[in-house]
MDAnalysis code that builds the backbone (N, CA, C; Angstrom):
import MDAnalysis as mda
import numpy as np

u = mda.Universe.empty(597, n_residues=199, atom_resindex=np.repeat(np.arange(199), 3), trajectory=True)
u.add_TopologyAttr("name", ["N", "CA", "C"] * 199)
u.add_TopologyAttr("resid", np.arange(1, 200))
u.add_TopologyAttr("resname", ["UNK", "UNK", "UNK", "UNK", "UNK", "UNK", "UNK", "UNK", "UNK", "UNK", "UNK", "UNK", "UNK", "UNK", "UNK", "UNK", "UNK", "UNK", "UNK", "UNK", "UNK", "UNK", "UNK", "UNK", "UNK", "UNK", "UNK", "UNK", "UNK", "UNK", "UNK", "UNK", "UNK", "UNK", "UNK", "UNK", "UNK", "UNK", "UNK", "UNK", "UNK", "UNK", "UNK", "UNK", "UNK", "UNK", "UNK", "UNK", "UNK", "UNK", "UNK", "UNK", "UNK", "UNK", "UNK", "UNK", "UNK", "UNK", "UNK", "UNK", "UNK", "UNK", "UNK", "UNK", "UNK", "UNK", "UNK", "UNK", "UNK", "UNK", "UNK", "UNK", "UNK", "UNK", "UNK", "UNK", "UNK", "UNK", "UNK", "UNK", "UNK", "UNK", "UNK", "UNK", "UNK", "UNK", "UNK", "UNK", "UNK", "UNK", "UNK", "UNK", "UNK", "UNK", "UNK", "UNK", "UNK", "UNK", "UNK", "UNK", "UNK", "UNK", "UNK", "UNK", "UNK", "UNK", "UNK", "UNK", "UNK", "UNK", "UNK", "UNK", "UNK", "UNK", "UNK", "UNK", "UNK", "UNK", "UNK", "UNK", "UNK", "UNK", "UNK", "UNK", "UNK", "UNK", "UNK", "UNK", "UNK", "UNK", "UNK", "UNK", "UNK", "UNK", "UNK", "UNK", "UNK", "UNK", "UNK", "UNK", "UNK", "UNK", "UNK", "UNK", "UNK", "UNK", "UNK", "UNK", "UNK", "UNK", "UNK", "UNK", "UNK", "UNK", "UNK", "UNK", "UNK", "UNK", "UNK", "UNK", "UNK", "UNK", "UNK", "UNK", "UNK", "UNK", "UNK", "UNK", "UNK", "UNK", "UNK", "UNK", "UNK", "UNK", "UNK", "UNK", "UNK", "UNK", "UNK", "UNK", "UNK", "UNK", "UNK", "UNK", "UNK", "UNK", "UNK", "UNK", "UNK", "UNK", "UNK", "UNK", "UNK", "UNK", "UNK", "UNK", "UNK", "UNK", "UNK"])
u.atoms.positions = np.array([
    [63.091, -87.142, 27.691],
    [62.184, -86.262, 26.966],
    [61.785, -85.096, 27.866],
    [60.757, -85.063, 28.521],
    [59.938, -84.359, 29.117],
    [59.798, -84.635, 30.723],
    [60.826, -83.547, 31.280],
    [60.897, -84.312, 33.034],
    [59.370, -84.171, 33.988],
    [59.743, -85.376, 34.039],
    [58.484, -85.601, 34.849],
    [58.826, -84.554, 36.595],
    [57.740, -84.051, 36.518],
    [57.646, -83.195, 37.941],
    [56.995, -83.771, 39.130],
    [55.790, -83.995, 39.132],
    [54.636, -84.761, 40.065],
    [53.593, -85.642, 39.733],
    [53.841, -86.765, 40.255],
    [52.758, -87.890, 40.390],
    [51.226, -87.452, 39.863],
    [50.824, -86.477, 40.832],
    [49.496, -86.616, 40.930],
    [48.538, -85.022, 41.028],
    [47.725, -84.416, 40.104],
    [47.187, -83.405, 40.904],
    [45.956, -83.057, 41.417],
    [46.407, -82.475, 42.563],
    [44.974, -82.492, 43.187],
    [44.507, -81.308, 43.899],
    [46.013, -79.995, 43.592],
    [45.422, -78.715, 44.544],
    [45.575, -77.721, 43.181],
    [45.324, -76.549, 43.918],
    [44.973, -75.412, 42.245],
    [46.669, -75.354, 42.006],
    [47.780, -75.476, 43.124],
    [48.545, -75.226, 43.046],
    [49.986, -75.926, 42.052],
    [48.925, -77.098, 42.436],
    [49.409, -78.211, 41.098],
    [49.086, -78.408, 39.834],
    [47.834, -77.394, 39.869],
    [47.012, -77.533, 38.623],
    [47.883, -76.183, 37.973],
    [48.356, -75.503, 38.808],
    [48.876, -74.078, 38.313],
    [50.238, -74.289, 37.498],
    [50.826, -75.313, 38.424],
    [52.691, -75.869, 38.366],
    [52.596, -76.745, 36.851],
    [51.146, -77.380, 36.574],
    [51.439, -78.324, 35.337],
    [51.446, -77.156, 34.300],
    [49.784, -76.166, 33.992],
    [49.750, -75.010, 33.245],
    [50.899, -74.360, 32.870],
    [51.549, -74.230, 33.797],
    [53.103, -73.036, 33.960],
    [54.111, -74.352, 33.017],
    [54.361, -75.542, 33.325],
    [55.368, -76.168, 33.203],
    [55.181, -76.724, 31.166],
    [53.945, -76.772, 31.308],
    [53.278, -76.737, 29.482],
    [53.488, -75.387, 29.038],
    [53.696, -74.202, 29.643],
    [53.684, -73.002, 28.699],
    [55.078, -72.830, 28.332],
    [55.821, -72.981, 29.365],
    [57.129, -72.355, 29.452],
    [58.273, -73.586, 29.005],
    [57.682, -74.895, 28.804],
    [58.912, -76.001, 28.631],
    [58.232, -76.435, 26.638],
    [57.423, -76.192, 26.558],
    [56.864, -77.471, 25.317],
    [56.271, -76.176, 24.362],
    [56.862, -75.778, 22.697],
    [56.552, -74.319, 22.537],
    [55.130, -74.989, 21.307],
    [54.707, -74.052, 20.848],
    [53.369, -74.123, 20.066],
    [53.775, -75.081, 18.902],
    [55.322, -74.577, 18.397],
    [55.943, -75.580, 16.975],
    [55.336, -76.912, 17.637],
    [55.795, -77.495, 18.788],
    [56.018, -78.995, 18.633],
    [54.572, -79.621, 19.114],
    [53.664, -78.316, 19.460],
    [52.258, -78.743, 19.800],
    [51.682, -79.007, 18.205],
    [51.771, -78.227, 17.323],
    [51.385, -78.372, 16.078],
    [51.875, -79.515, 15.277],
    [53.369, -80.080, 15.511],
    [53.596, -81.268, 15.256],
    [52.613, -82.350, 15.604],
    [52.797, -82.961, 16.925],
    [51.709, -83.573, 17.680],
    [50.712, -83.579, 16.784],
    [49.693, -82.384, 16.904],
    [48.273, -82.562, 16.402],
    [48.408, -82.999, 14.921],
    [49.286, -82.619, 13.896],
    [49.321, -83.460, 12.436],
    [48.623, -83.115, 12.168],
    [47.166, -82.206, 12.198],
    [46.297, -82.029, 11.213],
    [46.186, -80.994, 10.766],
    [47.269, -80.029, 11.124],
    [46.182, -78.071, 10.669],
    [47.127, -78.177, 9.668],
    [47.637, -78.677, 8.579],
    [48.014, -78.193, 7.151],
    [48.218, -76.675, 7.527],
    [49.383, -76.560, 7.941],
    [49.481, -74.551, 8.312],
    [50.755, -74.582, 7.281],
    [50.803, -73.658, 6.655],
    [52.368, -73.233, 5.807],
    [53.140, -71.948, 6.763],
    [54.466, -72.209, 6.553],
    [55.177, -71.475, 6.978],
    [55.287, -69.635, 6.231],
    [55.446, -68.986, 7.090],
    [55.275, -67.687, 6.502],
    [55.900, -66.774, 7.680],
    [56.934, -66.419, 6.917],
    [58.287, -65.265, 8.250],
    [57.894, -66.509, 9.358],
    [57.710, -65.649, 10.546],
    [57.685, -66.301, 11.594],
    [56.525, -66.822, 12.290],
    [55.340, -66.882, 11.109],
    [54.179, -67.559, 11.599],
    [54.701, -69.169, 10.877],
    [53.031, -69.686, 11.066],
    [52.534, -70.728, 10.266],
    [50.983, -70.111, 10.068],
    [50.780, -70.119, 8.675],
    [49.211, -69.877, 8.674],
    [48.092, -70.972, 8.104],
    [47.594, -70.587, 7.807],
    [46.111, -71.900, 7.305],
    [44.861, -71.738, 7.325],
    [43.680, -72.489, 7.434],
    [42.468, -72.292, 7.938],
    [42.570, -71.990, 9.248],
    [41.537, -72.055, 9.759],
    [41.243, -72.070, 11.463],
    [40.856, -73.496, 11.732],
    [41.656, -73.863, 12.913],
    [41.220, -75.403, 13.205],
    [39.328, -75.430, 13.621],
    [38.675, -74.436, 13.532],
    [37.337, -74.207, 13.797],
    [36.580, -74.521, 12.597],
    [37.178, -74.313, 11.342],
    [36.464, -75.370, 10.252],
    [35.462, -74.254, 9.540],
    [35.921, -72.646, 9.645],
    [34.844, -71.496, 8.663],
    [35.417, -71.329, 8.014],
    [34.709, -70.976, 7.283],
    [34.832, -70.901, 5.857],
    [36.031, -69.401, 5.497],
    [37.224, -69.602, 4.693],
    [38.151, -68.770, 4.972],
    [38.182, -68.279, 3.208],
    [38.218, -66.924, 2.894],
    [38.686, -66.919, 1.491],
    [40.373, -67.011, 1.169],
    [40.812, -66.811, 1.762],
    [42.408, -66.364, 1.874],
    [42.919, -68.012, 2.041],
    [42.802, -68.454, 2.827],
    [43.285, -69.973, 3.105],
    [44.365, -69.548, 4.448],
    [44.073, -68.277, 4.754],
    [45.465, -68.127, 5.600],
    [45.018, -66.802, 7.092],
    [43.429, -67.443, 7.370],
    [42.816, -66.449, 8.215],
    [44.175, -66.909, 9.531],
    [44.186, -68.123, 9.908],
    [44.756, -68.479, 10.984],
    [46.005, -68.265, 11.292],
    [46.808, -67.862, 12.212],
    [47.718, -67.615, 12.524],
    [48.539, -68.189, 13.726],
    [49.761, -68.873, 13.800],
    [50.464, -69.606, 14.726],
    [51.770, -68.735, 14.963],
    [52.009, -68.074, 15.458],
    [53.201, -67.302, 15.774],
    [54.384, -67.667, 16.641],
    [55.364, -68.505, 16.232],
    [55.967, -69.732, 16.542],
    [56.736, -69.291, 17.697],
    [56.999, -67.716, 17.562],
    [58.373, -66.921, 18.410],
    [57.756, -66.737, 19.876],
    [56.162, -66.347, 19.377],
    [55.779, -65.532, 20.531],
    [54.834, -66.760, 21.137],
    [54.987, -68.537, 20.841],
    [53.620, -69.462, 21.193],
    [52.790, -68.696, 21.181],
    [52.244, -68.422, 20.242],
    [50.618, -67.522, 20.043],
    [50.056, -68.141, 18.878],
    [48.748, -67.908, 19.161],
    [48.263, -68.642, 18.282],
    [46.539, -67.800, 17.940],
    [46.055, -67.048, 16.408],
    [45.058, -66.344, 16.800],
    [44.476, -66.304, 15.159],
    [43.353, -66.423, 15.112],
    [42.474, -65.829, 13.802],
    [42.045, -64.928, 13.552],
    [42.223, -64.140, 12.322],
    [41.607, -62.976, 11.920],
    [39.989, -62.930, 11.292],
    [39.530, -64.138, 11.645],
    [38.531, -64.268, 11.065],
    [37.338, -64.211, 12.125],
    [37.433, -65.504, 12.849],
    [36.584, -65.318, 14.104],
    [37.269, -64.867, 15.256],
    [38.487, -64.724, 15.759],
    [38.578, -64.283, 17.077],
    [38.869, -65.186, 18.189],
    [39.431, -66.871, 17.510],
    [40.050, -67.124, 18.776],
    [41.201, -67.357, 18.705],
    [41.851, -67.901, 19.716],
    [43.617, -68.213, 19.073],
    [43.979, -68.498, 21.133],
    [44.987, -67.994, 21.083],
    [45.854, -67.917, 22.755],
    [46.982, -68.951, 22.555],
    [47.109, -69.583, 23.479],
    [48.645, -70.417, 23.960],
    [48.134, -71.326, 23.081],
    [49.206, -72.236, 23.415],
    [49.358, -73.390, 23.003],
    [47.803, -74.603, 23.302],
    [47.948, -74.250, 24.943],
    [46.687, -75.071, 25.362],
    [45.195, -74.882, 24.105],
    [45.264, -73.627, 24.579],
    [44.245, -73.397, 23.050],
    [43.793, -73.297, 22.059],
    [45.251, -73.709, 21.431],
    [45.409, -74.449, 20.245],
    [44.717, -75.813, 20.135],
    [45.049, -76.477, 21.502],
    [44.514, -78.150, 21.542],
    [42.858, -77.949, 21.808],
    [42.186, -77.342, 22.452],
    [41.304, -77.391, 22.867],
    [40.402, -76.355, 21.581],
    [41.081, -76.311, 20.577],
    [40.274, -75.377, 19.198],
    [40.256, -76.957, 18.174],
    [41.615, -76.987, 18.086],
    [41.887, -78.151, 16.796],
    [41.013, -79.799, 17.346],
    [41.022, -79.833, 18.844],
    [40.227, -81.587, 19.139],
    [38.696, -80.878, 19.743],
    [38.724, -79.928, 19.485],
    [37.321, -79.709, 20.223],
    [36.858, -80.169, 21.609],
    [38.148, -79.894, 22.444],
    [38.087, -80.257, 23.562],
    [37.848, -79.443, 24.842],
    [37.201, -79.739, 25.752],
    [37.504, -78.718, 27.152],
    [38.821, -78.917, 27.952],
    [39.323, -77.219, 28.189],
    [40.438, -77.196, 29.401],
    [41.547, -78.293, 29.967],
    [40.744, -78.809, 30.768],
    [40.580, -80.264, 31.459],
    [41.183, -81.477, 30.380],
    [40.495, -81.488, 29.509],
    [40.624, -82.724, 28.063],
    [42.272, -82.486, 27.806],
    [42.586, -81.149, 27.674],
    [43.600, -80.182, 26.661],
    [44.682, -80.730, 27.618],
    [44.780, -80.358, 29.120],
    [45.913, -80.589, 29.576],
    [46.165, -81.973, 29.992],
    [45.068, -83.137, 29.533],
    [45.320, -84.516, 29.846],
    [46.193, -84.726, 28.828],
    [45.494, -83.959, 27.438],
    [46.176, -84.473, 26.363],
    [47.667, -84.075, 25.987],
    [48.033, -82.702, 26.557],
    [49.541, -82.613, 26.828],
    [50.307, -83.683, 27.789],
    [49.655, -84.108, 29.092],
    [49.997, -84.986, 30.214],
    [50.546, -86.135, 28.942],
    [49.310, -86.960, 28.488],
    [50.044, -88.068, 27.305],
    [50.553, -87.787, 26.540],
    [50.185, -86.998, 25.412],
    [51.029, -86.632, 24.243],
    [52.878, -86.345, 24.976],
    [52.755, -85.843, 25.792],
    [54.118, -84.954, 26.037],
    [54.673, -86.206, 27.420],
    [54.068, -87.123, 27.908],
    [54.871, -87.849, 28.686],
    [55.262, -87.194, 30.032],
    [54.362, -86.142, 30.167],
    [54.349, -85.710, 31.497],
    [54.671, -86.331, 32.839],
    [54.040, -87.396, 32.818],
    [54.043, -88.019, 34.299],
    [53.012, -87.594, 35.047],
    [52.430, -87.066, 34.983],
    [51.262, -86.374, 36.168],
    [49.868, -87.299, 35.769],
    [49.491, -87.709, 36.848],
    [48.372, -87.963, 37.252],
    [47.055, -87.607, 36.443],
    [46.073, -87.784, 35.553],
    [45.171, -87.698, 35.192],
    [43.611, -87.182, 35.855],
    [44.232, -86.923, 37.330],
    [43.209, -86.887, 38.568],
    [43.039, -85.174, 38.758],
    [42.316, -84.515, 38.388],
    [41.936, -83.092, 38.351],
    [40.827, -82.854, 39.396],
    [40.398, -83.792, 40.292],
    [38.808, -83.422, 40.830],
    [39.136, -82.099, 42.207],
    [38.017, -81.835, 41.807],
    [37.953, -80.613, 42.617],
    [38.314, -79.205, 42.214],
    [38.652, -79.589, 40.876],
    [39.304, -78.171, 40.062],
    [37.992, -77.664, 39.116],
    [37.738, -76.561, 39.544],
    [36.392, -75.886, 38.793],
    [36.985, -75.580, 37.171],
    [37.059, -76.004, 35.961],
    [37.717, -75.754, 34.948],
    [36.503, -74.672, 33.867],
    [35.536, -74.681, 34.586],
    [34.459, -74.303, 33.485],
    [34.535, -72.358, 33.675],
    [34.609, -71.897, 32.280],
    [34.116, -70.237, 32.297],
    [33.356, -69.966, 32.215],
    [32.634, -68.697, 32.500],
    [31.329, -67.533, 32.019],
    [31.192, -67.754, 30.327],
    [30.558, -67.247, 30.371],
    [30.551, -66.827, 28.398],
    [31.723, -65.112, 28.291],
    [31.239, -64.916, 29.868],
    [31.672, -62.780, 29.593],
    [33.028, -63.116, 30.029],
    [33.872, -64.472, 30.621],
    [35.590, -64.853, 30.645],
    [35.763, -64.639, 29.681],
    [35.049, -65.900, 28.698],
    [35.605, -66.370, 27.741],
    [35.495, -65.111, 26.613],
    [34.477, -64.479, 26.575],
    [34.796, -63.222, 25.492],
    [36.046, -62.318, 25.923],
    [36.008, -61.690, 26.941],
    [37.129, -61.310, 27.848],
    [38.304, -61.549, 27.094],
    [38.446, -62.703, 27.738],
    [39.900, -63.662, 27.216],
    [40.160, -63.435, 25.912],
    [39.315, -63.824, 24.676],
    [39.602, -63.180, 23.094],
    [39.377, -62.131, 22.689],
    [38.672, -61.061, 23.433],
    [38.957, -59.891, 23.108],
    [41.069, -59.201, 23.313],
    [40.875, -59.725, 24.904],
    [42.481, -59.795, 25.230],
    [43.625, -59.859, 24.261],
    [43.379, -61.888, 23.663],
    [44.068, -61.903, 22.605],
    [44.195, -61.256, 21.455],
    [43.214, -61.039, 21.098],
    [43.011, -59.977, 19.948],
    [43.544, -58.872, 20.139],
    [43.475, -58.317, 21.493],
    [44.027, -56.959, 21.024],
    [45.541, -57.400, 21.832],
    [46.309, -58.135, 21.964],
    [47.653, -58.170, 22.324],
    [48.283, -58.587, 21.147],
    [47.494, -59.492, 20.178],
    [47.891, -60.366, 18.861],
    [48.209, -58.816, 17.986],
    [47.265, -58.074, 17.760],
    [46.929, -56.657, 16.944],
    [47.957, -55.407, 17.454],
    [48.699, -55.894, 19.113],
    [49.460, -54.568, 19.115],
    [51.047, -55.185, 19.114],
    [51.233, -56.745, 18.737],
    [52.767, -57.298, 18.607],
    [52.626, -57.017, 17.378],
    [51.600, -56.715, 16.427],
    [51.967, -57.115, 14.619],
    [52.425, -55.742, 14.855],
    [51.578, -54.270, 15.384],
    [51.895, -53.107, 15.170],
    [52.973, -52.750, 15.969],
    [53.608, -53.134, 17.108],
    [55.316, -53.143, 17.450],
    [56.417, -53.730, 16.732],
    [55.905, -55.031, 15.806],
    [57.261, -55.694, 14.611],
    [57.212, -54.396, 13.591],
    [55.546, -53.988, 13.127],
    [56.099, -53.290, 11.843],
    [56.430, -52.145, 12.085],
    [56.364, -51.490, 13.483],
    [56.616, -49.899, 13.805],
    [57.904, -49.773, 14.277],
    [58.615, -51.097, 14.561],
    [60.101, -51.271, 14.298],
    [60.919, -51.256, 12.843],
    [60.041, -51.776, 12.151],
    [60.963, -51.881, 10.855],
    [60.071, -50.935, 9.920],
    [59.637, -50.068, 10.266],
    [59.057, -48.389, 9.564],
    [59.983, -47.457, 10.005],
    [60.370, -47.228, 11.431],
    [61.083, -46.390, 11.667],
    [62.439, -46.335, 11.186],
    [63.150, -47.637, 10.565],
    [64.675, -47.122, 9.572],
    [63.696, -47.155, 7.691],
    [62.542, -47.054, 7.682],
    [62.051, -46.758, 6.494],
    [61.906, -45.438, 6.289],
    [61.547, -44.998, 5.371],
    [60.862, -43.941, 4.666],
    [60.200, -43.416, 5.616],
    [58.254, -44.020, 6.263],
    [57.934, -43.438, 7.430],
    [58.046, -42.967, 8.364],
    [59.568, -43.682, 8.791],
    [60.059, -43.399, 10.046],
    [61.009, -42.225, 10.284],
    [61.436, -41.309, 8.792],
    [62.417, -40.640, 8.431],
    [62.930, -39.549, 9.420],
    [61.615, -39.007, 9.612],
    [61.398, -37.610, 10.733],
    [62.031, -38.449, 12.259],
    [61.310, -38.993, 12.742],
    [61.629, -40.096, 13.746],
    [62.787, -40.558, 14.316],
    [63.308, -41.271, 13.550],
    [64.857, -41.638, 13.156],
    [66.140, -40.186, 13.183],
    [65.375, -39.192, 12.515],
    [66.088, -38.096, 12.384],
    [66.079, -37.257, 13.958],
    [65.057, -37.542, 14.657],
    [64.899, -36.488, 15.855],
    [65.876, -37.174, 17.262],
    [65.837, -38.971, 16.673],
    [66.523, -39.530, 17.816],
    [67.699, -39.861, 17.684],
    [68.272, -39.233, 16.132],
    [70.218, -39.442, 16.052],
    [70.250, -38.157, 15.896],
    [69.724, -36.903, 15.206],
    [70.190, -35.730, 15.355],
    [69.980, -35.144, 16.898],
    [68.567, -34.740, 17.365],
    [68.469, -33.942, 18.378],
    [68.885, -35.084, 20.057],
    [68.333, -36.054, 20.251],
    [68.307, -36.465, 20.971],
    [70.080, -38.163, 21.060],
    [70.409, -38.122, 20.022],
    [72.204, -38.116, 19.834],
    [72.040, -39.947, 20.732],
    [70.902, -40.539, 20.152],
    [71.163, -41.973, 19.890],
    [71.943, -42.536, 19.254],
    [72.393, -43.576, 19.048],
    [73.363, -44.093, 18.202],
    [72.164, -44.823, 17.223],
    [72.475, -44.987, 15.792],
    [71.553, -45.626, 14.775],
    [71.711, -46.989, 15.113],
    [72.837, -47.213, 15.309],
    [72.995, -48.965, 15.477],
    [72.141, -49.640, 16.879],
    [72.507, -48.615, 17.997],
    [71.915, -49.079, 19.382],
    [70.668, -48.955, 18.913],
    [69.925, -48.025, 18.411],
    [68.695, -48.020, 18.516],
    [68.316, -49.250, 17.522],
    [68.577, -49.820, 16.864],
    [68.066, -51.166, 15.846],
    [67.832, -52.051, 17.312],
    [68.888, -52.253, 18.633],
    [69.040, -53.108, 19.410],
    [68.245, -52.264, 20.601],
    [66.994, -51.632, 20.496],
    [66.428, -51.425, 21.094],
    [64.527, -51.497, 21.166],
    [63.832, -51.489, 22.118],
    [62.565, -51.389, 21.815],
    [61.921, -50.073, 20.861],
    [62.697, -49.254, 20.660],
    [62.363, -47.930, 19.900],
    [61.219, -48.348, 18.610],
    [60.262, -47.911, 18.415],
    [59.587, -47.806, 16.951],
    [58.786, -46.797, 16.834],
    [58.525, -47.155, 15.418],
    [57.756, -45.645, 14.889],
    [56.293, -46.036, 14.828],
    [55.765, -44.918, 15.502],
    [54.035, -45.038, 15.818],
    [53.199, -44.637, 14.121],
    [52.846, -45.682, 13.234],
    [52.187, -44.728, 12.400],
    [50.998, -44.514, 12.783],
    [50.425, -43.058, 12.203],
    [49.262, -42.600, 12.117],
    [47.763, -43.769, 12.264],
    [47.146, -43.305, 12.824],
    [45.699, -44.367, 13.079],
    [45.108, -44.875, 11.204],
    [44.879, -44.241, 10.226],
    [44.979, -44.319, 8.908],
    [46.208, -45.521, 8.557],
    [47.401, -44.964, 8.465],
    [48.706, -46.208, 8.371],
    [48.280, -47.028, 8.933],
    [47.996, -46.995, 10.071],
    [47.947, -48.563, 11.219],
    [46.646, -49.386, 10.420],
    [45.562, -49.140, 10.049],
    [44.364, -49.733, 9.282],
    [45.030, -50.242, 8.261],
    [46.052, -49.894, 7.276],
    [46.285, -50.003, 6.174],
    [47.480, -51.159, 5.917],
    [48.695, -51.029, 7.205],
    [49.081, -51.898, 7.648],
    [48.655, -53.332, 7.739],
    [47.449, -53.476, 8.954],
    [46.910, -54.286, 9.419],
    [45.828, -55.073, 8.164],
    [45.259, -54.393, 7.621],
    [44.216, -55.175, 6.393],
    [45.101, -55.353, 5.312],
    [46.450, -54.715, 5.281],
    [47.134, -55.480, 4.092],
    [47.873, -56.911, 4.640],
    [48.311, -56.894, 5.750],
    [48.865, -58.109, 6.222],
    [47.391, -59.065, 6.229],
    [46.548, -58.492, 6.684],
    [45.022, -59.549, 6.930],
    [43.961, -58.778, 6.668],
    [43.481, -59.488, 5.282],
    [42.790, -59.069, 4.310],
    [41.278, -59.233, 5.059],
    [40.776, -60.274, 5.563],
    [39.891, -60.647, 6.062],
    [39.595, -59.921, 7.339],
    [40.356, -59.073, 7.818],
    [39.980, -58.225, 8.690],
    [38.740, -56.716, 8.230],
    [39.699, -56.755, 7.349],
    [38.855, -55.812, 6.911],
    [37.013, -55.942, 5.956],
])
């Protein structure tokens, strides 16, 4: 299953090696398996639903799991992040709790022994931190759709300046980071039509 790395942790450096080895080996899909409870439906390349936080949602679909990018974020209240914080939203758990519960759930092998590891934040981290997500969650939706605007209609002028004047190829540019910036107006209109509750 899941290769076991180290016995036991007990320096930040091990505490760093498990963090790293849960982000990058075990993706958000099979964390959401595990937990069995967020009833999320599939949608493109999310899963959406309530918020494992339990407010009150009109849409049924404030929450968002973004399977490609392990992200995970609400348009309603404002939290979301990795995977870890997925566990520590849906069991109402601290830090500490979250990565024991990957250690068992996932068959880690590591040691249950964390002492000496300061796990606790500020209140001004933790806003920090979801402001962060929020605005990294808010500028991947506006890089997918400012990719697939620019071979639209919006993107017409755009498209036209980087195969006529500037003698891109149409095809390379599909296989590139290239997109079309809409207007601050578009981008609102965009964003509250994908998530109603934002607005």
């Amino acid at each position: 299953m899941y290769q076991q790395i180290i016995t036991k942790i007990i320096t930040m450096k091990d505490y760093n090696e498990l963090v790293n080895h849960i982000k990058e080996n075990i993706t958000i899909s099979e964390v959401v398996q595990k937990l069995g409870n967020l009833q999320l439906k599939k949608k493109g390349n999310s899963l959406v639903g309530n918020c494992p936080t339990h407010h009150p949602s009109t849409s049924g679909t404030c929450f968002n799991v973004i399977t490609d990018k392990n992200f995970c974020y609400c348009h309603n209240c404002g939290v979301g992040g990795s995977s870890i914080d997925l566990v520590m939203l849906t069991l109402n758990i601290d830090f500490k709790e979250a990565l024991e519960w990957f250690n068992k759930s996932f068959s880690l092998g590591y040691s249950n022994n964390f002492i000496g590891i300061n796990f606790v934040k500020t209140q001004e981290e933790l806003q920090r931190e979801r402001e962060l997500k929020a605005k990294s969650f808010l500028l991947e939706e506006l890089l997918t759709e400012g990719k697939r605007m620019l071979f639209e209609p919006e993107g017409k002028d755009a498209l036209s300046y980087l195969v006529n004047e500037r003698k891109f190829d149409e095809e390379k540019i599909k296989q590139t980071e290239l997109f079309y910036l809409p207007s601050k107006s578009e981008t609102k209109q965009i964003l509250y039509k994908a998530y109603p509750e934002m607005s």
